[in-house]
C-alpha positions in Angstrom: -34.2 58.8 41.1 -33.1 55.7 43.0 -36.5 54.3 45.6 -35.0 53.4 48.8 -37.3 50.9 50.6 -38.7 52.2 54.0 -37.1 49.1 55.9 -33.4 50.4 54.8 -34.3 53.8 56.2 -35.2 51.8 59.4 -32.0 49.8 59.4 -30.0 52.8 59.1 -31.5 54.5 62.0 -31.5 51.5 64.1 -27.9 51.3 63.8 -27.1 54.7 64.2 -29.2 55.0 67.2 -27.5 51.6 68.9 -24.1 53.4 67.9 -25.6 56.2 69.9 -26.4 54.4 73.0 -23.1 52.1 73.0 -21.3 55.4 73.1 -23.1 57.0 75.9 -22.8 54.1 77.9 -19.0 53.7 76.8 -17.7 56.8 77.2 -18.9 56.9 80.7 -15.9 54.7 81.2 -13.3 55.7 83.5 -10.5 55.2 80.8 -12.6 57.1 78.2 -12.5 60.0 79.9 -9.1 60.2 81.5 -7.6 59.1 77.5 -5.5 56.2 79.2 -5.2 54.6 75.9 -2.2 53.9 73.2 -4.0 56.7 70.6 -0.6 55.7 68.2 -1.5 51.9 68.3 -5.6 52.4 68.1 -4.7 54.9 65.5 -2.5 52.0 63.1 -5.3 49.3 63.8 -7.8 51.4 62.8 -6.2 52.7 59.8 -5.8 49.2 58.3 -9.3 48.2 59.0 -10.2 51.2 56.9 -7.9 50.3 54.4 -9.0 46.8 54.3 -12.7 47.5 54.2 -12.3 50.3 51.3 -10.1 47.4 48.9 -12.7 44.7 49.9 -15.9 47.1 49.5 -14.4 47.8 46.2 -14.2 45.0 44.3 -17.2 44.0 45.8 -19.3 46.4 43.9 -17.3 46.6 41.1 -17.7 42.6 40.1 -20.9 43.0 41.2 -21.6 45.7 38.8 -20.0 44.6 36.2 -21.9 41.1 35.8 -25.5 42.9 36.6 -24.5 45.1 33.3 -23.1 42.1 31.7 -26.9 40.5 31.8 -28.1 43.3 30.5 -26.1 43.4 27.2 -26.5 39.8 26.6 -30.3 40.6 26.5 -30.0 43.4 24.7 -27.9 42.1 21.9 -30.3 38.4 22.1 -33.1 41.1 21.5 -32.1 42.4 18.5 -30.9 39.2 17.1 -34.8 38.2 17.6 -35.8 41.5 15.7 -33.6 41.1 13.2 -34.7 37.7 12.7 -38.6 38.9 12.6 -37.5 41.2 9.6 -35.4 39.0 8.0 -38.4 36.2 7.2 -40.8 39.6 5.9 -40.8 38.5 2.3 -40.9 34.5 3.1 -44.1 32.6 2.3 -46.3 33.4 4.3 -47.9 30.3 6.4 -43.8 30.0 7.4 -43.4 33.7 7.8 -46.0 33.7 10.3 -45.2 30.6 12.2 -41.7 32.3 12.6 -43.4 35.5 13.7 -45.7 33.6 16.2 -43.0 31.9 18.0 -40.9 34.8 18.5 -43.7 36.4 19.7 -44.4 33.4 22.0 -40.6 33.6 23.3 -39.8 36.8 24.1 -43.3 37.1 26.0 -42.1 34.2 27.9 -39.1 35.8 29.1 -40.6 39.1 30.1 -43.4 37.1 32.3 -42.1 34.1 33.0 -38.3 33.6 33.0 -37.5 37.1 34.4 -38.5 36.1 37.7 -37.2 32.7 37.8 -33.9 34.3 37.0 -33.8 36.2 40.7 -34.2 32.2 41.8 -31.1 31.4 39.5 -33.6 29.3 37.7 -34.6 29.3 33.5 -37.3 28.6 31.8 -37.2 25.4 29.8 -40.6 26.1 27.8 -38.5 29.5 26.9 -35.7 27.1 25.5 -37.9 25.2 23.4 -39.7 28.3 21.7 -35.8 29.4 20.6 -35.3 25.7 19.4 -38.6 25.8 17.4 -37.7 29.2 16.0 -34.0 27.5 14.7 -36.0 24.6 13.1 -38.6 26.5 11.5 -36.4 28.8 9.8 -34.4 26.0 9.0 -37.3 24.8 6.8 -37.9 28.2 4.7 -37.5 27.7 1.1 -33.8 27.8 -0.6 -34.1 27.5 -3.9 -32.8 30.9 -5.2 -29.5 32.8 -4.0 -31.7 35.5 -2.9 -33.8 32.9 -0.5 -30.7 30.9 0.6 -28.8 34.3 1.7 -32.3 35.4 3.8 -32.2 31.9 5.5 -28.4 32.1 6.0 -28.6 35.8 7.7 -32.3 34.5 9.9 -30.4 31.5 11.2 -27.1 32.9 11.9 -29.1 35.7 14.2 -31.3 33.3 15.7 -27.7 31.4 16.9 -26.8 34.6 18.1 -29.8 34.8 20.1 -29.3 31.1 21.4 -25.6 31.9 22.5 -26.6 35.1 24.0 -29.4 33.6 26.0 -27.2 30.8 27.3 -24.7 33.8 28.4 -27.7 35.9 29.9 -28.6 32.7 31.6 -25.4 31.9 33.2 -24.3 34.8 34.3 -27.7 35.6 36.1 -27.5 31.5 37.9 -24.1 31.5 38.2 -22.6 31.1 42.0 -19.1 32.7 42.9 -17.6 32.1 45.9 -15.4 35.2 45.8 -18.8 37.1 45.3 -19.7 36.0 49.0 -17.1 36.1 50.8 -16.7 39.9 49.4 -20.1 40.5 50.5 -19.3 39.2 53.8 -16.3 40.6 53.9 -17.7 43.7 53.4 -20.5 43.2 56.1 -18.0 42.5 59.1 -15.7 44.8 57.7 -18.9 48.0 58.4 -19.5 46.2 61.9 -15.7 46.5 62.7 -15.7 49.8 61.7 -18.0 51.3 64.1 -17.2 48.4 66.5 -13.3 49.1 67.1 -13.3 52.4 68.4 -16.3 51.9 70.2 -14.2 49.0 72.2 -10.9 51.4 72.4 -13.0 53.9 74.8 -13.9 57.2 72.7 -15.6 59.6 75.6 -18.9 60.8 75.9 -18.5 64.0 74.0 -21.3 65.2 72.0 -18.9 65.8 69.2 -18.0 61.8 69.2 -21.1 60.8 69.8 -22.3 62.9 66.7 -18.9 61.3 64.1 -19.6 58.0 65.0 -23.3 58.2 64.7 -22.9 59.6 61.1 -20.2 57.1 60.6 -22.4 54.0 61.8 -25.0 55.5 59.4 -22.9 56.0 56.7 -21.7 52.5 57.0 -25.2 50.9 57.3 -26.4 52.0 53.9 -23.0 51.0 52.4 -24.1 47.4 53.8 -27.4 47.5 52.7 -26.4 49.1 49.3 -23.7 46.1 48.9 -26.6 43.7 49.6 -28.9 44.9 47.1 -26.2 44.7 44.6 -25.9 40.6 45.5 -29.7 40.6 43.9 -29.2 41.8 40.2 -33.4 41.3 39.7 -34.4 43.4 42.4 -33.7 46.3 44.5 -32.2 49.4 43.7 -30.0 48.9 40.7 -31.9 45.9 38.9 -31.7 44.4 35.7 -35.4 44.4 34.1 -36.2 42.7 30.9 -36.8 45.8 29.0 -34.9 44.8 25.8 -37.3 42.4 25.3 -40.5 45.0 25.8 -38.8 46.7 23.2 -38.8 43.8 21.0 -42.7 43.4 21.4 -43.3 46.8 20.2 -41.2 46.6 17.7 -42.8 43.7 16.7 -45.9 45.3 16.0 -44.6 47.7 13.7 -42.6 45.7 11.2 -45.2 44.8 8.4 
């Protein structure tokens, strides 16, 4: 079940009750009520506003979408390249083994408590960075000497690249600015206000069976804003992207001997 915030609840009410009020008082208008308005023209114009607002509302929240599950595979597939590394250096000696196994550990609690939340700043962590670049070295030291050890080191350092080019993916598409992205989103915001704004302008009378479409309407419309806002933040709100590939990893962790 998706938690809606109480302040969105507010939002949407406030609107709809303004959109209430601006009607009354509208439709009290002498035009309003004698229909001495071009219904063809307002009609068109309003038409093409809808049509506008559905096209930009749409690829709005579908690039929007699509990078928020984007940062979620890249961490998924960096945390099982870090699993796979923590198996792959089971049978290595063991002061290495555990150095290896104590670094992971190290980064991937980094990035749960620490990097996480710099990533809804567009930040990174560079102490999260380093661990990964200590991981690569220290593997990079395991032992070689029979085919058996060179393929384990091989198979441990091509996942922990993996890992490094997945993490520099996760990272830039969670810091990443696109201008396309906001001027969809506020495309999409003055595209809801003109919605409910246009035929409140042409002169819609006071009728309780306006009043109640355009209410719904500005309602309707208000959580479609709000909704298209809370996709703009891909680490909070109501569809966010939480670092539980990496939990996983921990608990994995402790179960590989």
């Amino acid at each position: 079940m998706v938690f809606v915030p109480g302040y969105a609840y507010l939002f949407v009410v406030a609107v709809m009750v303004i959109s209430a009020g601006v009607m009354i008082a509208v439709g009290r208008r002498r035009r309003a009520r004698e229909g001495t308005y071009n219904s063809e023209a307002i009609g068109f114009v309003g038409g093409v506003l809808n049509a506008l607002f559905i096209v930009v509302l749409a690829f709005y929240t579908v690039i929007t979408w699509t990078e928020a599950d984007a940062t979620e595979q890249h961490a998924e597939v960096e945390a099982s390249s870090l699993i796979e590394v923590y198996w792959q250096v089971a049978n290595a000696p063991t002061a290495e083994r555990d150095q290896i196994r104590a670094l992971l550990k190290e980064y991937t609690t980094e990035v749960i408590e620490k990097e996480w939340p710099m990533l809804d700043r567009k930040e990174s962590d560079p102490k999260a960075d380093d661990l990964l670049v200590a991981v690569r070295s220290e593997i990079g030291r395991l032992p070689a000497e029979a085919d058996r050890e060179l393929s384990i080191r091989d198979q441990a350092l091509q996942n922990i690249r993996t890992a490094s080019d997945e993490r520099r993916a996760r990272i830039e598409q969670a810091t990443g600015d696109s201008s396309l992205l906001t001027l969809l989103l506020w495309g999409t915001i003055i595209g809801g206000f003109a919605m409910v704004a246009f035929p409140l302008a042409m002169g819609f009378s006071n009728e309780f069976r306006h009043i109640l479409s355009i209410v719904v309407l500005a309602g309707t419309l208000a959580f479609t804003v709000y909704f298209a806002i809370e996709l703009d933040q891909p680490f909070q709100g109501l569809i966010k992207v939480d670092p539980d590939s990496f939990t996983t990893a921990l608990t994995e962790f402790n179960r590989i001997p």
